[in-house]
N, C-alpha and C positions, 0 to 999 in steps of 0.2 A: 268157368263152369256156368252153364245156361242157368237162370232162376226158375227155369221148367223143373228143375233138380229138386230145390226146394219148395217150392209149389205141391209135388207129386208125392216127398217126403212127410209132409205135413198134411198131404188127404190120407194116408197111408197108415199113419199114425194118427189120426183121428179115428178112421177105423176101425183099428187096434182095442183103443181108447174106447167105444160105443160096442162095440160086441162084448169087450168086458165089461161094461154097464149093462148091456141084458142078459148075461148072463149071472150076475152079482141078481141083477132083480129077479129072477127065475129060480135062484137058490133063494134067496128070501122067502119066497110065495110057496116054496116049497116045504120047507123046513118051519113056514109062521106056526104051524099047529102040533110041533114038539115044543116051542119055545114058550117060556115064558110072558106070558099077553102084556103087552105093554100100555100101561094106564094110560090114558089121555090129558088127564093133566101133567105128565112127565116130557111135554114135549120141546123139546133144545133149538127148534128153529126160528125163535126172535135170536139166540146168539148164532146160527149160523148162517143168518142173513148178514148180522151187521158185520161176521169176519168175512165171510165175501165181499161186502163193498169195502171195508180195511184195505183187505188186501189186493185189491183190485184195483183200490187207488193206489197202492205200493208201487204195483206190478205194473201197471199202464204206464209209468216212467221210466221204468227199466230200458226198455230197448233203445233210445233215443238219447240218455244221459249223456253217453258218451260223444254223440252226433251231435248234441247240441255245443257242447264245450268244444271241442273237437272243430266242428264243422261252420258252426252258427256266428260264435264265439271266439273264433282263430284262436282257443289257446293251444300251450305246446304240452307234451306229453308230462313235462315235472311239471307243470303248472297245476294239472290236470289231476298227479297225486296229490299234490298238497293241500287242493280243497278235498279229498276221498279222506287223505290225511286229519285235515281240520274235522271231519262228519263221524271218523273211528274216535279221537281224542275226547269228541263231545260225548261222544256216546259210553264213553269207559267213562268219564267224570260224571255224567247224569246215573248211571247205572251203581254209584254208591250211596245214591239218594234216592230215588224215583221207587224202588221196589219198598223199600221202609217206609214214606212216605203214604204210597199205591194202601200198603198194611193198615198201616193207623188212620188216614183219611178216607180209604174209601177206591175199591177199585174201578167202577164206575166212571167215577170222577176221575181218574188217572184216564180212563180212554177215551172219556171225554174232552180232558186237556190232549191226549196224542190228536185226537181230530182238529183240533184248531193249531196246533205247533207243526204238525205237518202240511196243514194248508197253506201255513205262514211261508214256511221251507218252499213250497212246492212256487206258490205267487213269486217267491224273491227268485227262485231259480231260473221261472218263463219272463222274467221280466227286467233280471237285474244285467244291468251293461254295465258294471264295473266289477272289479275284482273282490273287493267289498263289499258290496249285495250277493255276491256269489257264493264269499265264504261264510256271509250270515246265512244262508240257503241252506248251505253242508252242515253247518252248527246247529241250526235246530232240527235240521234233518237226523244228526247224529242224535239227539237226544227223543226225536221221537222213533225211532229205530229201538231205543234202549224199553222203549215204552210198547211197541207193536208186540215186542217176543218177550215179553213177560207179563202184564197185565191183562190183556186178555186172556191169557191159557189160566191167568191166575183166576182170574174171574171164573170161569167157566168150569174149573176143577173144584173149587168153593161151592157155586154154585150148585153142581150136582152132587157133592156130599151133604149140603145142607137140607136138598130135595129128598135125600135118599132115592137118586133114581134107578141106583142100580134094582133095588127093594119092589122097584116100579118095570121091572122088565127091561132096562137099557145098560150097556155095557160100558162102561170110559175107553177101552181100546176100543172099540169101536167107531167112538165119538174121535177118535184124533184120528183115526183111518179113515174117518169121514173129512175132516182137519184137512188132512193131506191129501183127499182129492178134492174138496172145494178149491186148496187153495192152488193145486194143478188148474184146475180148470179154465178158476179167472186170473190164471195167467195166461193160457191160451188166448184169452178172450183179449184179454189185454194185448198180447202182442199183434193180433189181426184190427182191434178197432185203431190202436196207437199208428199202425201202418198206415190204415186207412185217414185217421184224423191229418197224420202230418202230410198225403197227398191231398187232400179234402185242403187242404188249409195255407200248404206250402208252407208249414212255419214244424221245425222242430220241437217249440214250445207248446204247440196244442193239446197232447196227451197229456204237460203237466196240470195245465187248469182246466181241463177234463177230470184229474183226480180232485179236485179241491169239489167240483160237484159231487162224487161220490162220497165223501169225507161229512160233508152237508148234511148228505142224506142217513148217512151213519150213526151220526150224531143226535138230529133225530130221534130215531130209531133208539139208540140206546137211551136217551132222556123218557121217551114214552113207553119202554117196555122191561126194560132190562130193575131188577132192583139193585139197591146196594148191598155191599158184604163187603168187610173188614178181616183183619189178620191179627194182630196184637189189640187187645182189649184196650180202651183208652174210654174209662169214666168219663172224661172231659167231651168226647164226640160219639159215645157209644148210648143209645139207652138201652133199658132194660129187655126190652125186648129184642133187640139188638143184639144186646150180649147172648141173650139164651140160643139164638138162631146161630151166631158163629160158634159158639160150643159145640153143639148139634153139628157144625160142619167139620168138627173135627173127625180125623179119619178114627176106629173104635180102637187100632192096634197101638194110637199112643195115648201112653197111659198119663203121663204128664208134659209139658209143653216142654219139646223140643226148641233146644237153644240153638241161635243158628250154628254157634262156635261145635257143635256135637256132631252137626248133619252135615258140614262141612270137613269136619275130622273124619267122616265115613267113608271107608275104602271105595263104596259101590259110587259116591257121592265125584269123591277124588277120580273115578276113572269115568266117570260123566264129564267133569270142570275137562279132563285132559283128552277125552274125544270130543268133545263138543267144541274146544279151543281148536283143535288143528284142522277138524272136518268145517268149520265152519269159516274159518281162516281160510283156507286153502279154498272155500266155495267164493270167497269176496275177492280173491285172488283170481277167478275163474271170473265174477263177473267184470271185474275191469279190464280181464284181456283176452275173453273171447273172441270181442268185435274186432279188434286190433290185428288178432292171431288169424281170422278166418281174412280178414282184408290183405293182410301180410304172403297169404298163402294164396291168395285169388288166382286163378289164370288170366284171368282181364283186371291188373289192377287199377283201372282206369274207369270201370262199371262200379255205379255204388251198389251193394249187398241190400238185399231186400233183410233188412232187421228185423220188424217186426214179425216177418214168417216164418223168419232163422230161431226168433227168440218162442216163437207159437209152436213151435215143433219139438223144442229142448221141453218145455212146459210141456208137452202132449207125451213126449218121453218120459216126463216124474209121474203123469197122470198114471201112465198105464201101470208104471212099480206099483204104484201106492194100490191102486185098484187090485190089481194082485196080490199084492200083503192083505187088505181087506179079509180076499177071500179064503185066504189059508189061515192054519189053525195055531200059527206062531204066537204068541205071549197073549191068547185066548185064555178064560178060562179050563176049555176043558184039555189043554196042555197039561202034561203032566209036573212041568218044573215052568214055568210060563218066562217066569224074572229071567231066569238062565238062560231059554230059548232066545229071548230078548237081545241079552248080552252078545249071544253066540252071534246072532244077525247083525250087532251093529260091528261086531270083528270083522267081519264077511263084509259087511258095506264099506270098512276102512280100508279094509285088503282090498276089494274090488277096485275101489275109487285111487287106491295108490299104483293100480298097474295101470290103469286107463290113463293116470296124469302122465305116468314113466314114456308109453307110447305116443301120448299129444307129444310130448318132447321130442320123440323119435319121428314124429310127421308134420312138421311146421310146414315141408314143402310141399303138402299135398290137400289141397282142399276138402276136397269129398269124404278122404278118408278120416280127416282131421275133423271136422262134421259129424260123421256117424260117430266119432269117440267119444265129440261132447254131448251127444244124445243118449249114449249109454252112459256116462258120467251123469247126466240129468238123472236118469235110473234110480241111480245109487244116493239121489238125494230123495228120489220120489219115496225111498225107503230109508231114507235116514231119519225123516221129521217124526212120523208116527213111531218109530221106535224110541229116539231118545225120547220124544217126552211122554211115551208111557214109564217108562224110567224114569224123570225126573217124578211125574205123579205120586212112584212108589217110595223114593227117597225123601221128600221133602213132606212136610207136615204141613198144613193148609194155613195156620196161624203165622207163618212164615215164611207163606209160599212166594211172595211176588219180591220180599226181600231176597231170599235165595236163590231164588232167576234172576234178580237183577244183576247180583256178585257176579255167578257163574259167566255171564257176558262183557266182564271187564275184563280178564284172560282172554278171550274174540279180541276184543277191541284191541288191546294193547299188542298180539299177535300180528295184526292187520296194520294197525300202525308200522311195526317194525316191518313188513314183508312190503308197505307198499315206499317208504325207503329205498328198500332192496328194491323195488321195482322200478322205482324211479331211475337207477342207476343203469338199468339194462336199455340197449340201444338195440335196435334189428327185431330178429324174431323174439318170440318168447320162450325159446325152448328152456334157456336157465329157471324161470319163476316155475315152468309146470315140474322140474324137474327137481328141485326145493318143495313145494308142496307133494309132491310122491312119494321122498324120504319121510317128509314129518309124517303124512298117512301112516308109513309103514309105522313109524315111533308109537302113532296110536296106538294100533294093532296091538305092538308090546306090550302097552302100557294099558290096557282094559284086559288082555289075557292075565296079566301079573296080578293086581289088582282084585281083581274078580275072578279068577283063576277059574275061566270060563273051560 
């Protein structure tokens, strides 16, 4: 298949992408003077600058990971799980510490440590020529991974109950609908300049210490603007002024300090741990074998795939969901059951996302087609992140927040572990792995209808 294909896919869906961006800003300008005026001191983009450069240093390594091990690297395909293997491991063993820790020392300082343990990762990755450097790369990689999706949201959910900004004219579903397309966006961005770096440069490695500039500038940015805010009171590191402000950031509906052991026991808590485990399994399972699957199914397998525009286009697909969720009325306030609404969408996303795996399965030999399914499976994550974590927002209590995301990603991890095993085993296409993550999908589904008895 011509790269005319993808090229033309990806203006098309930018497109897409940019007409729902003027339209989203038309409904705003429209509606600003029924709403509630929003103070000026309430404003959230010192933190949604520094998750754009986060995640953009994330994202900038994505599409080439695979190309460099792969390609760069001569490894072979088990060699290749076993470090993805070494990066889940780390990140399930970091993630029973890092969230308790993030609590009592300080979450700030937790994003500040992911910005230098990720650069560490990202240096050893573009530079390491043994198997040894490579897997030190995956291991801190795995542990700042455990740090990206939980400390900052933790951060940032602290942060705006302690503002009171709803009180101030601003919404939190909002604010992770915004989440969810910042973080569409600069993955687009990411996949076109990552393309352009590794021709620009001829080296597979250039997009990773391209993110270590980002990460710099992050860091930065969170030291000169960002305050701190804490979760478990700790005399020893808290003062008094301190304490009063994380009081204040507790949400008003808990009446005494939620124990994790309570919020953990909670049905709505348990079918978050159990969609968040498969959905997001099943996506880490999608990114180590799309490159693989769409190569496998090439018409010319002897042309190498333009990655970065394949991966800018998947990305331009989560953008346009998420933009779309934005601007409907799903787990908004003026919902009439919001939580419910919420639940009902992420069924709808599991079910979606488990027919769309069942068909990749049924199209290994088809490119194009196999293509357009992972750009509407992109979709269904463009609509999965702003929904679970307005969910997790509602179930977890602020003084326990970054420990309770930590947990809930050692279920991922250890998922991920066990599936890329099983991946390792598999030889040819990948119809077996999509066709395993489609059943667990569907198990989701069960298992948040039962649960939450949406």
């Amino acid at each position: 298949m011509s790269t005319d294909f993808y090229h033309s896919s990806l203006i098309s869906l930018l497109a897409v992408c940019g007409g729902l961006l003027a339209s989203t800003g038309s409904k705003n300008t429209k509606t600003a003077g029924r709403s509630t005026p929003v103070i000026k001191s309430a404003s959230q983009w010192s933190f949604y600058t520094v998750y754009a450069l986060v995640m953009g240093a994330d994202w900038i390594q994505g599409p080439f990971l695979d190309a460099l091990y792969r390609q760069t690297y001569g490894l072979s395909t088990g060699t290749i799980a076993q470090l993805f293997t070494a990066g889940f491991v780390s990140g399930a063993v970091a993630s029973s510490a890092t969230g308790s820790l993030a609590d009592r020392y300080g979450r700030r300082a937790a994003c500040l440590a992911f910005c230098l343990i990720y650069g560490a990762s990202a240096l050893l990755t573009a530079s390491g020529r043994t198997l040894a450097l490579l897997t030190a790369g995956r291991v801190l990689g795995g542990v700042a991974t455990s740090l990206l999706f939980s400390v900052f949201e933790s951060w940032m959910v602290a942060d705006f109950n302690g503002r009171d900004l709803q009180a101030k004219g601003l919404d939190l579903q909002v604010t992770f609908a915004r989440m969810a397309t910042i973080n569409s966006i600069m993955a687009i961005v990411a996949g076109i300049v990552s393309e352009w770096l590794v021709v620009r440069y001829a080296s597979n490695g250039a997009p990773f210490l391209a993110s270590i500039v980002l990460l710099v500038a992050a860091a930065g940015l969170i030291t000169t603007q960002w305050d701190e805010n804490y979760g478990t009171d700790s005399p020893a590191n808290l003062s008094a002024n301190q304490t009063e402000r994380t009081d204040k950031a507790k949400p008003a509906t808990t009446a005494t300090p939620a124990t994790v052991a309570q919020i953990l026991a909670h049905r709505n808590t348990q079918a978050i741990a159990v969609a968040s485990t498969l959905f997001e399994g099943a996506m880490y399972l999608f990114v180590f074998f799309w490159g693989p699957a769409l190569s496998h199914a090439a018409a010319q397998p002897t042309r190498p795939l333009p990655y970065g525009i394949i991966f800018a286009s998947f990305m331009a697909a989560s953008t346009a969901a998420s933009l779309l969720l934005a601007r409907s009325a799903v787990g908004s306030s003026s919902t009439a059951n919001p939580q419910r609404a919420q639940y009902a969408l992420l069924a709808g996303v599991l079910g979606g996302s488990s027919v769309l795996f069942g068909l990749v399965a049924a199209s290994t030999a088809r490119e194009s087609r196999m293509f357009v399914l992972f750009c509407a499976y992109e979709a269904m994550v463009g609509l999965y992140w702003p929904c679970i974590a307005a969910l997790k927002s509602a179930a977890v209590a602020d003084e326990v927040r970054a420990r309770v995301y930590s947990l809930l990603r050692i279920p991922v991890n250890v998922f991920v572990v066990l599936a890329m095993w099983f991946a390792s085993t598999v030889t040819g296409d990948a119809a077996p792995v999509f066709l395993v993550g489609g059943v667990g999908l569907a198990g989701a589904v069960g298992a948040v209808v039962i649960l939450v008895r949406v």
